[in-house]
PABARO-492325 format. One line per field, with one value per atom (N, C-alpha, C, CB): residue number from 1; chain; x, y, z. Coordinates in pm, whole numbers. Atoms other than C-alpha are relative to their C-alpha. Glycine has a CB too. Layout:
N
pos c(NUM, ...)
unit c(A, ...)
px c(X, ...)
py c(Y, ...)
pz c(Z, ...)
END
This chain:
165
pos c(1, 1, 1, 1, 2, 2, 2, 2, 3, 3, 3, 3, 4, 4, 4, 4, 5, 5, 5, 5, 6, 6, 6, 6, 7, 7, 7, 7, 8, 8, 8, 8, 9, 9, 9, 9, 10, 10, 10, 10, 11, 11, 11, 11, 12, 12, 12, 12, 13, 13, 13, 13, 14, 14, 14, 14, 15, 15, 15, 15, 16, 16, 16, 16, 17, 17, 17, 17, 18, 18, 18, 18, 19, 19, 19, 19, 20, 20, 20, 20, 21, 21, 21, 21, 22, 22, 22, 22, 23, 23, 23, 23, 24, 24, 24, 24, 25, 25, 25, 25, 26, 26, 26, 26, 27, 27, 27, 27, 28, 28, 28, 28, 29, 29, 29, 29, 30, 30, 30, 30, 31, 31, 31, 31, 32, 32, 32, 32, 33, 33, 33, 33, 34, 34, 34, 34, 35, 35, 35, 35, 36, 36, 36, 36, 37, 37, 37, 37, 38, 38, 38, 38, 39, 39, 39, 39, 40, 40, 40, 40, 41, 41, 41, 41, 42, 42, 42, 42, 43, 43, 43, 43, 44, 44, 44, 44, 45, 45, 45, 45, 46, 46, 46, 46, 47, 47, 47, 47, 48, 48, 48, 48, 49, 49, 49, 49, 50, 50, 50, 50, 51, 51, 51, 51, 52, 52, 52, 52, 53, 53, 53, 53, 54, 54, 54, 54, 55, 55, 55, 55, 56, 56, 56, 56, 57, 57, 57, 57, 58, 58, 58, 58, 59, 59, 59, 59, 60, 60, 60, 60, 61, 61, 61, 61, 62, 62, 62, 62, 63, 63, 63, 63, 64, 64, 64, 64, 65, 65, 65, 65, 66, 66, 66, 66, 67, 67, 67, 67, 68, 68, 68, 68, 69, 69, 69, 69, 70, 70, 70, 70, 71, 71, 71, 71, 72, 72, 72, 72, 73, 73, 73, 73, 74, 74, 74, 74, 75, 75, 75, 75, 76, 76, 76, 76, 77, 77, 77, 77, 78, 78, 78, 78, 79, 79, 79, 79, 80, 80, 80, 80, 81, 81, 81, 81, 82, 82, 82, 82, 83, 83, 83, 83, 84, 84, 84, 84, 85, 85, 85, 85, 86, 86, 86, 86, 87, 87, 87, 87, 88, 88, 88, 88, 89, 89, 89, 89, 90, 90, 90, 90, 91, 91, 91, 91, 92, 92, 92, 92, 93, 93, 93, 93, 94, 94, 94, 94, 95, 95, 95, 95, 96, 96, 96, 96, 97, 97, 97, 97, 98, 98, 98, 98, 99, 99, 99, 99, 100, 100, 100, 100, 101, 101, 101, 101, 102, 102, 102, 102, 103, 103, 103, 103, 104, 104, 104, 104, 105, 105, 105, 105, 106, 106, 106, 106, 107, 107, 107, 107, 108, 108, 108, 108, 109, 109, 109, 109, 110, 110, 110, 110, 111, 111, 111, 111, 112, 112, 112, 112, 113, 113, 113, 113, 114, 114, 114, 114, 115, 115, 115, 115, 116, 116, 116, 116, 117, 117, 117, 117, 118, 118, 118, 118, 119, 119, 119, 119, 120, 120, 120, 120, 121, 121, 121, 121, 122, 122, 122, 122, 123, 123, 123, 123, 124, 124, 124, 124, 125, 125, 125, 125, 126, 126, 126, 126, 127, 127, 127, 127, 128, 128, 128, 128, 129, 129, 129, 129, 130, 130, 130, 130, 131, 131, 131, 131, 132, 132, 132, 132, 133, 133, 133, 133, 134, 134, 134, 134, 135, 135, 135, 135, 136, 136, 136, 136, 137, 137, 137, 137, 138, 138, 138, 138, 139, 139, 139, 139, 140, 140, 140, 140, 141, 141, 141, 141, 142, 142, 142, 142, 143, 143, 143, 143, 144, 144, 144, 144, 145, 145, 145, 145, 146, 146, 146, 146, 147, 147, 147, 147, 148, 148, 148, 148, 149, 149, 149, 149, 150, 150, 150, 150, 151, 151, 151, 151, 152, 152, 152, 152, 153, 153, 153, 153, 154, 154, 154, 154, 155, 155, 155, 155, 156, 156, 156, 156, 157, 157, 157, 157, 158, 158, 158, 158, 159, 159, 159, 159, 160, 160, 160, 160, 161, 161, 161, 161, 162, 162, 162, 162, 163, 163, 163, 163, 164, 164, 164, 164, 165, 165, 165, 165)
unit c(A, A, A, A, A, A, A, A, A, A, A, A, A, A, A, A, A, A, A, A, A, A, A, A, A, A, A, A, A, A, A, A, A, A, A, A, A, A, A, A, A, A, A, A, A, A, A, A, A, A, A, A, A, A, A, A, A, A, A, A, A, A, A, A, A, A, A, A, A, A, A, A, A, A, A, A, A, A, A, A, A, A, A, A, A, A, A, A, A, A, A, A, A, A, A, A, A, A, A, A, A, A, A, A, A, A, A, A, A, A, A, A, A, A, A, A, A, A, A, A, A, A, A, A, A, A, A, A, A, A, A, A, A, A, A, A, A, A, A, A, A, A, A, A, A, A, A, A, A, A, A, A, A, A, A, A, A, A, A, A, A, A, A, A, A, A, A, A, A, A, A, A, A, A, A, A, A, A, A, A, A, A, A, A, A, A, A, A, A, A, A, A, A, A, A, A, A, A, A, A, A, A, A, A, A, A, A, A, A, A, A, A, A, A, A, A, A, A, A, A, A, A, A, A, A, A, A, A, A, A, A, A, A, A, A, A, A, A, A, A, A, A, A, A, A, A, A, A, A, A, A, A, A, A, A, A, A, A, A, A, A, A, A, A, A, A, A, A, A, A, A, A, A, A, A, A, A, A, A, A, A, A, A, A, A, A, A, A, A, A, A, A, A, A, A, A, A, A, A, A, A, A, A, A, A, A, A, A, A, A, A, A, A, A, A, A, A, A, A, A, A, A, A, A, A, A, A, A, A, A, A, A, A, A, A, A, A, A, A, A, A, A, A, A, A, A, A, A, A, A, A, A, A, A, A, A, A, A, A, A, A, A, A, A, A, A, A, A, A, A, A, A, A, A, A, A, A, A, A, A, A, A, A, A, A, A, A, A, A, A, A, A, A, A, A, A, A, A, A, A, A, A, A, A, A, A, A, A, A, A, A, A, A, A, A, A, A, A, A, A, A, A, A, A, A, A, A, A, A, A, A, A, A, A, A, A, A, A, A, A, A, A, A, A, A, A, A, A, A, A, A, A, A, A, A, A, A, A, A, A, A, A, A, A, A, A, A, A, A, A, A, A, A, A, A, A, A, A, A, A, A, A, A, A, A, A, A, A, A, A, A, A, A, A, A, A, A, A, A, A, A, A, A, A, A, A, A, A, A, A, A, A, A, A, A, A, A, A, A, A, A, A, A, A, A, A, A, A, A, A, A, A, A, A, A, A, A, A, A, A, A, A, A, A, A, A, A, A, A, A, A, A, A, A, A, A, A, A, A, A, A, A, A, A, A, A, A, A, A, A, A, A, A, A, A, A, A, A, A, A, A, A, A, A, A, A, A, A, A, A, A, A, A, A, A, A, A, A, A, A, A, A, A, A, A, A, A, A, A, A, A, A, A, A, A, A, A, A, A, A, A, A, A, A, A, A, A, A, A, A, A, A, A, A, A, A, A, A, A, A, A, A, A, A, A, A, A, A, A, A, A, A, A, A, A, A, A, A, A, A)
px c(-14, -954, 55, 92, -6, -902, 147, -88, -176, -504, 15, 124, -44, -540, -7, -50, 4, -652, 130, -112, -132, -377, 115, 39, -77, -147, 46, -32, 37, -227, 19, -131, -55, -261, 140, -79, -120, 72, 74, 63, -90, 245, -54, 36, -14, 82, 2, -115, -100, 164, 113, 7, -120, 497, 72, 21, -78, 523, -93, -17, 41, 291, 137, -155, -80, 564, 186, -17, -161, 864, 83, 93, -69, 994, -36, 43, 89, 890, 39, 7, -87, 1170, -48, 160, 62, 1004, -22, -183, 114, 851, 140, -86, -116, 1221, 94, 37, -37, 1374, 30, -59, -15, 1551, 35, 117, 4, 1540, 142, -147, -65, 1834, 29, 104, -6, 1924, 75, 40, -153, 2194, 73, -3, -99, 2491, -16, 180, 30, 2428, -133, 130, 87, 2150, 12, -6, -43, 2127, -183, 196, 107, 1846, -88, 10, 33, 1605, -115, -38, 16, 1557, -173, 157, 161, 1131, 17, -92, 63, 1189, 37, 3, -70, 1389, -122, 129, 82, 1237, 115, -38, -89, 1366, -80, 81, 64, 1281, -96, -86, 106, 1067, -124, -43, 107, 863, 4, -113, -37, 815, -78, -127, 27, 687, 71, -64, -54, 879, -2, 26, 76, 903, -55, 75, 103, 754, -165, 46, 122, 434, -66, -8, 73, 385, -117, 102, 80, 112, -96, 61, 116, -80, -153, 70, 93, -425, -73, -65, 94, -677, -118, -24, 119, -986, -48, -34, 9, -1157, -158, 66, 122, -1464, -34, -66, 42, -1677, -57, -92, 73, -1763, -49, 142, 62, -1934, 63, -16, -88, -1672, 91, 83, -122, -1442, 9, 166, -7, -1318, 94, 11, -80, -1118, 50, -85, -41, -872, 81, 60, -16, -766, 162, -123, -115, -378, 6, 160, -40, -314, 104, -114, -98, -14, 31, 126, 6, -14, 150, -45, -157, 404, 21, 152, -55, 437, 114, 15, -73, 749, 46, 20, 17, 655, -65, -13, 137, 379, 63, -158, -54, 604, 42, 152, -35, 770, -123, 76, 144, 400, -63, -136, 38, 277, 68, 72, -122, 598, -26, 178, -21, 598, -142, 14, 124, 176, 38, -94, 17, 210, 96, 59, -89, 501, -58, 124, 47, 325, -159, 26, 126, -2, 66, -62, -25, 221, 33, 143, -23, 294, -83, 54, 158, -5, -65, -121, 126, -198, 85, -21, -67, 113, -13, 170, 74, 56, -140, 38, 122, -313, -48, -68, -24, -244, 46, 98, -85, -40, -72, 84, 28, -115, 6, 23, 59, -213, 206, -207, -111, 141, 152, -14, -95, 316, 18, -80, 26, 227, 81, -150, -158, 570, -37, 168, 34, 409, -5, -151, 54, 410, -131, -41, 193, 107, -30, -44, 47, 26, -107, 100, 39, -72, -136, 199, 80, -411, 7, -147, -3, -429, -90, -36, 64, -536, -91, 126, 100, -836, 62, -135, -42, -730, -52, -16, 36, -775, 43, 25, -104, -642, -46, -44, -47, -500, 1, 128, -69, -500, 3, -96, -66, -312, -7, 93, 39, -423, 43, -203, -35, -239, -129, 134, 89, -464, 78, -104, -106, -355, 54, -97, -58, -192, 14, -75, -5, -173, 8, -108, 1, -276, -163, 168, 117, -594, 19, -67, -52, -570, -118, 93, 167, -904, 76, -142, -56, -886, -111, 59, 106, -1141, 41, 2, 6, -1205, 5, -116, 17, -1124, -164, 169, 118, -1402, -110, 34, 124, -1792, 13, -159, 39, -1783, 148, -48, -22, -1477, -11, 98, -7, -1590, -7, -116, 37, -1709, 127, -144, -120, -1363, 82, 75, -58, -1237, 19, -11, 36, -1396, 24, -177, -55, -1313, 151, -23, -153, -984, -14, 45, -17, -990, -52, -98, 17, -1162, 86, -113, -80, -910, 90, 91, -76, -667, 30, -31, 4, -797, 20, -121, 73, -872, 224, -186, -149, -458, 45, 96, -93, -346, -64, -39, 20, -537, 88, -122, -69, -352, 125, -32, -180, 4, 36, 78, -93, 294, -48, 163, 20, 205, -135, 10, 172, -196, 63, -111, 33, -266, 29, -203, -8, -338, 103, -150, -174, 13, 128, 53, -146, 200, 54, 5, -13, 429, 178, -15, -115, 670, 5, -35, -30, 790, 52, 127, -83, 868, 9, -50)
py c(-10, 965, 139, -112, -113, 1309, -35, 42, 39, 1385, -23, 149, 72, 1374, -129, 51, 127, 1060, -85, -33, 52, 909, 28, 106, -7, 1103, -103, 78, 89, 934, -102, 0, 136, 620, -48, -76, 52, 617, 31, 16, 30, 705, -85, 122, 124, 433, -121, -13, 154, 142, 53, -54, -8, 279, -9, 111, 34, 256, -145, 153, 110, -34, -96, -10, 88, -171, -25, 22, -46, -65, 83, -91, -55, 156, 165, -86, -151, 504, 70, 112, -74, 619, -26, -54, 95, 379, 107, -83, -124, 725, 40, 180, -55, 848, -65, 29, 88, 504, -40, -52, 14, 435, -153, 106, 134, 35, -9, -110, 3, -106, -209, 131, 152, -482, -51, -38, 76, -708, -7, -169, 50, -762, -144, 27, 131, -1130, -59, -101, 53, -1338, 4, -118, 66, -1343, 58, 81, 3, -1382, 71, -50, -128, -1159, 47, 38, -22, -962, 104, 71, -34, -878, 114, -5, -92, -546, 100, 62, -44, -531, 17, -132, -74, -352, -17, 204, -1, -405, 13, -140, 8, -420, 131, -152, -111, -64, -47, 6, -39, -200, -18, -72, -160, 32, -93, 232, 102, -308, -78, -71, 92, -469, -150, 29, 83, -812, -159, -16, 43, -951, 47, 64, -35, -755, -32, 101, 40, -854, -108, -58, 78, -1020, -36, -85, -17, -941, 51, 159, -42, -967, 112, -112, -101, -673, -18, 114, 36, -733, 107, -175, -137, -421, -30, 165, -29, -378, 73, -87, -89, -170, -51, 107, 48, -244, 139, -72, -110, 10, 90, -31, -101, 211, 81, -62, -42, 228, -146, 39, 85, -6, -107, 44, 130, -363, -32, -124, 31, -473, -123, 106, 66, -790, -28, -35, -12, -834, -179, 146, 129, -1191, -65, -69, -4, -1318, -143, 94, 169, -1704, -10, -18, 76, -1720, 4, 111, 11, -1840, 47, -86, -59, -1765, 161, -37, -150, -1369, 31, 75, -87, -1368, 59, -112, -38, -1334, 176, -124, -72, -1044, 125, -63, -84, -878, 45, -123, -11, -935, 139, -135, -26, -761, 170, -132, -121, -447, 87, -52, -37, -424, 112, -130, -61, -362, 115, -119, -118, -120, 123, -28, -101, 100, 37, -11, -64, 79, 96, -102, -75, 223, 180, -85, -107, 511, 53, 1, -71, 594, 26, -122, -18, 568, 144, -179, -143, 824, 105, -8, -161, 1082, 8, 50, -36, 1036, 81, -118, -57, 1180, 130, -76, -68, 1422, 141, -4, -75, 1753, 125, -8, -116, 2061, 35, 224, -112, 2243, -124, 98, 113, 1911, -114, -90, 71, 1762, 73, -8, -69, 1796, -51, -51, 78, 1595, 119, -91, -73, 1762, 126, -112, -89, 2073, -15, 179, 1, 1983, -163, 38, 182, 1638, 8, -115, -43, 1686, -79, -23, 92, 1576, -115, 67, 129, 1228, 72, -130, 15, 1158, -67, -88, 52, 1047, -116, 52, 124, 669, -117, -20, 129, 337, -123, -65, 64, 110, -168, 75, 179, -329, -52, -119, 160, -610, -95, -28, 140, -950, -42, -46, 109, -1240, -94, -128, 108, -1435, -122, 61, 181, -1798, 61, -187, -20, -1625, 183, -101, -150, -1260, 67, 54, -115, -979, 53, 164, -44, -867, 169, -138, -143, -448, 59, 105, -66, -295, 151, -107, -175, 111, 28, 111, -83, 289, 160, -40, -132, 664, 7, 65, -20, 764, 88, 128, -86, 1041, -78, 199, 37, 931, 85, 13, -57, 1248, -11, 124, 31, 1121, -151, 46, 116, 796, 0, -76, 20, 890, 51, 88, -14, 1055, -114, 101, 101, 746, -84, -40, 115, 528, 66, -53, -86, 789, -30, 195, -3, 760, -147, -1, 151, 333, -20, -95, 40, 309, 39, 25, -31, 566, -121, 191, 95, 350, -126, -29, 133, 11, 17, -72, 1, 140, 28, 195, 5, 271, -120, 113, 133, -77, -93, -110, 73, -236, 16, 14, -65, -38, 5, 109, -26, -33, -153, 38, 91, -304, -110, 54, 97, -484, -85, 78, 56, -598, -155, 134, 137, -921, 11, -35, 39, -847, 98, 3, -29, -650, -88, 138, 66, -916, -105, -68, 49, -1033, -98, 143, 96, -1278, -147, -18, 175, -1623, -32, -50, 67, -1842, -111, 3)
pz c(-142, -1036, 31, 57, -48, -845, 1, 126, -21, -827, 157, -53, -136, -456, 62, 81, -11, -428, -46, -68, 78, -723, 128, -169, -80, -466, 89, 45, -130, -164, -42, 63, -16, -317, -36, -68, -20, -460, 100, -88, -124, -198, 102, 69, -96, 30, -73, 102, 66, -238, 34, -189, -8, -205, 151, -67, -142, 166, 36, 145, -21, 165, -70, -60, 23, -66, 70, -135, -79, 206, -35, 8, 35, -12, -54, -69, 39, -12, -109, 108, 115, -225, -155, 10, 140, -546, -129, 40, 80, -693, -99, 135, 7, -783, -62, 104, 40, -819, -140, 45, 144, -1157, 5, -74, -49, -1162, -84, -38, 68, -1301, 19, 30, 40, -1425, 72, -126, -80, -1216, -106, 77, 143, -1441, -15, 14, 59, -1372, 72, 17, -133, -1186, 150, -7, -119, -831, 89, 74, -55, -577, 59, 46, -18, -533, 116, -131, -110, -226, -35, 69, -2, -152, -41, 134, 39, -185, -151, 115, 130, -494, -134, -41, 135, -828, -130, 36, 163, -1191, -109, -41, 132, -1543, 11, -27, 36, -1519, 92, -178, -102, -1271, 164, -43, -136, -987, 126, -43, -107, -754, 67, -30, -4, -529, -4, 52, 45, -575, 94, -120, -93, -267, -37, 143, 27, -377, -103, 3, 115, -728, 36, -104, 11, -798, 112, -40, -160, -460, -49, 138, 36, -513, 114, -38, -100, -344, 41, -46, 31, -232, 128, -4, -79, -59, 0, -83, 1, 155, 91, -4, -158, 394, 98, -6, -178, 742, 47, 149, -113, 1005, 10, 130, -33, 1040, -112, 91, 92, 763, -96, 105, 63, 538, 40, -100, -12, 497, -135, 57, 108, 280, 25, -61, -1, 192, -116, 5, 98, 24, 57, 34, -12, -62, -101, -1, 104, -244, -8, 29, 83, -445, 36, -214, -2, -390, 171, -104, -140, -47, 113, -4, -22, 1, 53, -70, -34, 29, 51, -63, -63, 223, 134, 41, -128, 548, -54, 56, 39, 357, -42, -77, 59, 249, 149, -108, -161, 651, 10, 122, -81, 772, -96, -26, 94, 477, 39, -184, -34, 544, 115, 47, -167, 936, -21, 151, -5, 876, -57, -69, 39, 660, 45, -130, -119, 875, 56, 132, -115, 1139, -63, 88, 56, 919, -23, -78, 37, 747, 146, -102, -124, 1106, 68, 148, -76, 1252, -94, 40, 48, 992, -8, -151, -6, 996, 134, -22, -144, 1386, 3, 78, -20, 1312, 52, -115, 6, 1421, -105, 76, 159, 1100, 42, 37, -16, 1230, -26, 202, -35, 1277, -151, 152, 126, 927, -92, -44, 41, 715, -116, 72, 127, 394, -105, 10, 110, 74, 3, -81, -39, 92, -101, 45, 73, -206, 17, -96, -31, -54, 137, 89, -110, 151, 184, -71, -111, 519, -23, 127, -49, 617, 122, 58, -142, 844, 112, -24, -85, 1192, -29, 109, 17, 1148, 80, -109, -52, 1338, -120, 203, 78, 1138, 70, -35, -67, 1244, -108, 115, 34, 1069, 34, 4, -105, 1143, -164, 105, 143, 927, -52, 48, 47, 731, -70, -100, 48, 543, -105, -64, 103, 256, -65, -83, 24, 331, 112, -70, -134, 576, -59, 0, -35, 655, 99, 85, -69, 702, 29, -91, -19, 882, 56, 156, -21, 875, 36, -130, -76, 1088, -29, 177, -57, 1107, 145, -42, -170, 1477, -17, 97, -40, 1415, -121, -21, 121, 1240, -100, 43, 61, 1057, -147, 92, 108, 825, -80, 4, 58, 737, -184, 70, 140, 404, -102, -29, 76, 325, -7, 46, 43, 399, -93, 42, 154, 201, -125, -23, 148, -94, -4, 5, -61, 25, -98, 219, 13, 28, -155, 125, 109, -304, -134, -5, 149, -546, 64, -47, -9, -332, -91, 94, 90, -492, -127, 2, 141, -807, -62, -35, 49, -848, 44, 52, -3, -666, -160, 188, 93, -981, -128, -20, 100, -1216, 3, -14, -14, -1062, -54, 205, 44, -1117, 107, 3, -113, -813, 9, 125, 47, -933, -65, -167, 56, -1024, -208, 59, 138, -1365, -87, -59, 57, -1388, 31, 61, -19, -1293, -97, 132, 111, -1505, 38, -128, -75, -1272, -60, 170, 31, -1367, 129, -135, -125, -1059, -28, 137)
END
């Protein structure tokens, strides 16, 4: 995968997972048990643990693409909703930003202007991303696919999860 892409996508698992800081994050153990808050990270992995085990399921529509995050522990899906929409609102405000007004890393390419919707589904969130303009749809979808391809590979994939409940 291109490093800009990898870029991009980790940093939107990392604000998809509420925690932007994650990249930096040195996890560390509790001294004893105690209950653990969605967006908490341990054991070396860099997911919080509302997200584990969120499956992806990514497609294209007319415009742009759709992605589908769905998560088997009930208990977190309120917590997955709630983390989603927040980091729509982010990603969609720097995808706005103006060239002079864009404070991100320059090593980190601009986003396409895009709008971002969240609609709950029975066991997840349903995230549809449009290009505002036709002429970046196809960066998008370049965009949405390294996306999937690092959520498969991170801590937070299905077939990285490695939770007991």
């Amino acid at each position: 995968m291109r490093q800009p892409i990898r870029t991009i996508a980790l940093a939107a698992v990392c604000m998809t997972a509420g925690a932007a800081n994650l990249v930096d994050a040195k996890p560390q153990k509790p001294a004893q048990a105690q209950p653990r808050t969605p967006s908490e990270v341990e054991d070396g992995n860099q997911c919080p643990y509302a997200m584990r085990g969120v499956k992806l399921t990514a497609s294209l529509d007319k415009e742009g693409v759709v992605f589908e995050f769905t998560n088997p522990r009930k208990e977190y899906v309120k917590d997955v909703r709630l983390q989603l929409r927040e980091a729509a609102d982010l990603i969609q405000e720097l995808s706005r930003l103006e060239p002079d007004e864009h404070k991100i890393d320059p090593d980190v390419p601009r986003l396409p202007p895009m709008a971002i919707v969240v609609k709950d589904i029975q066991s997840g969130a349903r995230v549809v991303i449009h290009a505002v303009r036709a002429q970046d749809r196809a960066e998008l979808r370049e965009l949405a696919a390294g996306f999937a391809e690092f959520w498969e590979q991170s801590d937070c994939s299905v077939e990285s999860d490695s939770v007991s409940v």
